[in-house]
Each structure stands twice: as C-alpha cells, then as structure tokens.
TILO-856534 format. One record per residue (C-alpha): x, y, z. Coordinates in steps of 0.1 Angstrom, whole numbers, plus 5000, padded with zeros to 4 digits. Layout:
! TILO-856534
XYZ;...
This chain:
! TILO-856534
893039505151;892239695120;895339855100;894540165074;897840175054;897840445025;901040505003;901440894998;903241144977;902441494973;899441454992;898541835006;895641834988;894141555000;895441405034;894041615060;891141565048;891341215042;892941165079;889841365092;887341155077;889340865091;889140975128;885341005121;885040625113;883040425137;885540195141;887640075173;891439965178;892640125141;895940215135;897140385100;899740395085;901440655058;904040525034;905540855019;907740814984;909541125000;907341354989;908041744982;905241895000;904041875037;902541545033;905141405059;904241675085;900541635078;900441285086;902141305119;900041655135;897441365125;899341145152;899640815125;902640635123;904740725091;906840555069;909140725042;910940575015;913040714985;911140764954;912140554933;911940324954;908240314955;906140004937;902239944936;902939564952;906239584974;905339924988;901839834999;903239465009;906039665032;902939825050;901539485054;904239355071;904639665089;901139675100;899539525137;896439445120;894839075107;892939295086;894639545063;893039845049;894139995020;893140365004;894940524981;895440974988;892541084964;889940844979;887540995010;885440775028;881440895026;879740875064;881140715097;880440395091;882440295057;885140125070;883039885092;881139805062;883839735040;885339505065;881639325077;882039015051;885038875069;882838805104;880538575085;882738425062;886438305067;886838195031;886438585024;890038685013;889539045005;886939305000;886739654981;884039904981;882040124958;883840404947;881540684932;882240994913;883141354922;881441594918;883841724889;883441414871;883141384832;879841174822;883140904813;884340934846;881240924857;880040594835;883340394848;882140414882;878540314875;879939994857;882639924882;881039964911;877239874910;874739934940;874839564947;877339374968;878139024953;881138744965;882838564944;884538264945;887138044921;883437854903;882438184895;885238234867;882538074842;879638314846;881838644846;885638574834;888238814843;885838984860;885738804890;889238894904;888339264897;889439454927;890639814931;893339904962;891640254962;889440104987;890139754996;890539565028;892639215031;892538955053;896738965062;896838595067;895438515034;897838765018;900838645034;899538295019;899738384981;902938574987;901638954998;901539184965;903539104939;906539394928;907339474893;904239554881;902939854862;899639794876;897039574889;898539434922;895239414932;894239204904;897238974909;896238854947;892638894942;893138614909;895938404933;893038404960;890538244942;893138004934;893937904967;890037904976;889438224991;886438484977;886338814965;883939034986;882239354970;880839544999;878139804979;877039995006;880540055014;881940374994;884140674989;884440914969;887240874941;887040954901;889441054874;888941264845;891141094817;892341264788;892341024754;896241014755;896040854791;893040654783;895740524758;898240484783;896240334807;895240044784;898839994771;900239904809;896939694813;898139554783;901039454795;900539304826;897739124817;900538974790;903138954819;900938804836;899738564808;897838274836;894938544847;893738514814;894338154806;892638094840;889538374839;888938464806;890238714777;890039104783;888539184753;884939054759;884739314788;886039584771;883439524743;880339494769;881939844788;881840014752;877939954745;877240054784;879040344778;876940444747;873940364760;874640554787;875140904769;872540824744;870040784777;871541124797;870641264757;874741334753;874641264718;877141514711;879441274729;879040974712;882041044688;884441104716;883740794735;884040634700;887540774697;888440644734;887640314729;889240294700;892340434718;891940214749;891939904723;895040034704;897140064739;895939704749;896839564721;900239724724;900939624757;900439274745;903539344719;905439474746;908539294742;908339364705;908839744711;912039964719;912140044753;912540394741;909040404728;907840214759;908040454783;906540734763;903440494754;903640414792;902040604823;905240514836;908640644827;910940394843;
C-alpha cells in the first residue's frame, strides 16, 4: 500500500487542485494523508469534501522532520509519499513512476522526482530547476560520494517517496532542523547502504521566485544546518564547490537565453547566498536576536 502524506497550512490555493490531480493518478490502494498546522483558511474542510484522512496539529507545533515523521507513523503504507501544498503532479502516471525504482531494487531507500518550473517562473527560478532536476534519472549509492560530494544525498520532500522500513531504520526524520530533513535521511541512508533514486521522468510542477533578501535567508539556514549537522560534510564533501559550479551554470545560462541585462543581478545573488552561508556556519557566534531576522524562521 502506497501512502501520500502532505503537511498543509493555508492551503486554499493550492489543495483542491492538488487532491484532484491525485485522484487522477494511475495508481491503486493509495491513501493520503493531510497534516494541517491549524491553518486559518478552509484547508481543513477541503481536504475532507476530498474524502482523505486529516490530521491537525497546533502551529507551533509543526517541524519539517517530526511532522512529516508523525505522518509516517501514521501512515498504512511501506511506501511513503511525500508532496509538499505548492507541488502538482504533471499526467496520471507520476506517482507510479516516482515509486517504479523500488520493484527492481530493494537497496533503493528513497526516490524524488523532477520538479520543473511554473509558468511564472523568473529565468533564476527557472535555472534552479534545470540544475536540480536534470532530464536524466541517476541512483546513487554510499561509493558515489567521490564522484559528486554532497551532492549525492540531494533530495527534495516536495516530491519524494520513502521506503517506510528503511526510514524507521535511520530513525524517521530528524526534528529541530531549519531545513533539509530530506538531506539528513537521504545522507543517513547511504550510510546504512541504501541508494538514492532520481526518477526523471517523474515530475511536478513546483518553482519559487526568490527575492535577494530570501535568497540570503535561504543560504543562512542552509548554513546552519549544514554546520549543525557538521558529519554530512565531513562524510560527502564541502558546500562550497557546488555552489561555485551552480554560479557559472547560472551565467551561462542567461548569457545563452541572451539575458545579459541579468548578469549583475545573479552576481548580486550569489554573492548574497555566499554571505548567508557563511553566516549560518557562525551561528552560535551571533545573538539570537539577529538570528531570527537573518533567518526564514522566526522561532
């Protein structure tokens, strides 16, 4: 059995849509499930004219691991689906394709799909998803850490499907994190033996269109986790060599689409991206005062 499990707040915009597209899939013997952070809208009574099985929790009670762990033990599935509100699946069949690697493999731990861009994208947004998400699916596995560093326990839980018994075997989703939950038991996989499966022709649609201050903000909370979380670098490889090869992409990029005029900004947004890392590496050097306002986070 297949569960869907997608944490919600203020959702209107998205859900029905999202559920919709859901009840579309090609898929049989799926339940999903809605964690709500009690949210102000009609997200609540959305989900459940949609018949799925809803959760709701205070919130500030909510947390990118423990909440979407709390799911997972909730859930009926051996295989765990999660999407986050903004993400819509393209065609019928994107679930089954995301979760096709686990029948041939049982060393597969966890797969994500290819998110592409909106249609309102920014030629940045636009970029990340092109160098996240490529048009060919790869696996990965714990020998793979020399050839591509960090960036083999890159994952996103925007559209990501887990094998439940391999999660529950590296302790579910860690809590307390800012971000990159994802990153944490995709890394703690590898560890344990498991691979990382990217499923291409998998894909939804799901962009953002970052202003420079939350570029900033962004890369300060990668910052520090990746600092909290010191061993996924010892053990895969520093940041900083990625963020260097996603700058020149990025450049050649505009130069090729003839956005010259852009250049300059993407200049200024690396350069703010590096200044937030950095940061959040000198977290515990900081006030907590100025902590939250450099965070995406206030608490």
């Amino acid at each position: 059995m297949i569960s869907i499990i997608i944490p919600t707040y203020n959702a209107v915009p998205y859900l029905a849509i999202l559920l919709e597209a859901l009840e579309q899939q090609i898929l049989t013997d799926a339940e999903v499930v809605v964690i709500d952070s009690s949210s102000l809208d009609n997200t609540v009574e959305i989900a459940r004219s949609h018949g799925v099985r809803t959760l709701s929790i205070p919130k500030h009670e909510f947390d990118h691991g423990l909440t979407r762990t709390m799911g997972a033990q909730q859930a009926q599935g051996e295989i765990l689906v999660y999407l986050t509100q903004d993400a819509l699946p393209i065609g019928r069949n994107a679930l089954v394709k995301l979760i096709e690697p686990f029948g041939d493999d049982r060393q597969v731990g966890v797969t994500f799909g290819r998110q592409l861009s909106r249609a309102d994208a920014t030629p940045f947004g636009q970029h990340l998803r092109l160098f996240n998400y490529p048009a060919i699916s790869y696996r990965r596995s714990l020998s793979d850490c020399a050839g591509h560093g960090i960036r083999a326990a890159f994952c996103s839980n925007s559209f990501a499907a887990y094998r439940k018994s391999a999660l529950e075997e590296v302790g579910w989703f860690k809590g307390g994190l800012l971000m990159g939950e994802d990153m944490h038991a995709c890394a703690t996989m590898l560890l344990k033996g498991y691979k990382v499966a990217y499923a291409a022709d998998a894909t939804v649609l799901h962009s953002h269109n970052y202003a420079i201050a939350q570029e900033f903000k962004r890369y300060f909370d990668m910052g520090v986790f990746l600092q909290k979380e010191r061993w996924i670098l010892d053990t895969f490889g520093k940041a900083e060599g990625e963020g260097l090869r996603f700058v020149r992409s990025e450049l050649a990029y505009l130069w090729d689409q003839g956005l010259y005029h852009l250049i300059p900004a993407s200049i200024a947004r690396a350069g703010a991206k590096w200044l937030g890392y950095r940061l959040g590496h000198m977290y515990t050097s900081l006030p907590r005062s100025l902590m939250k306002r450099l965070s995406m986070h206030s608490t």
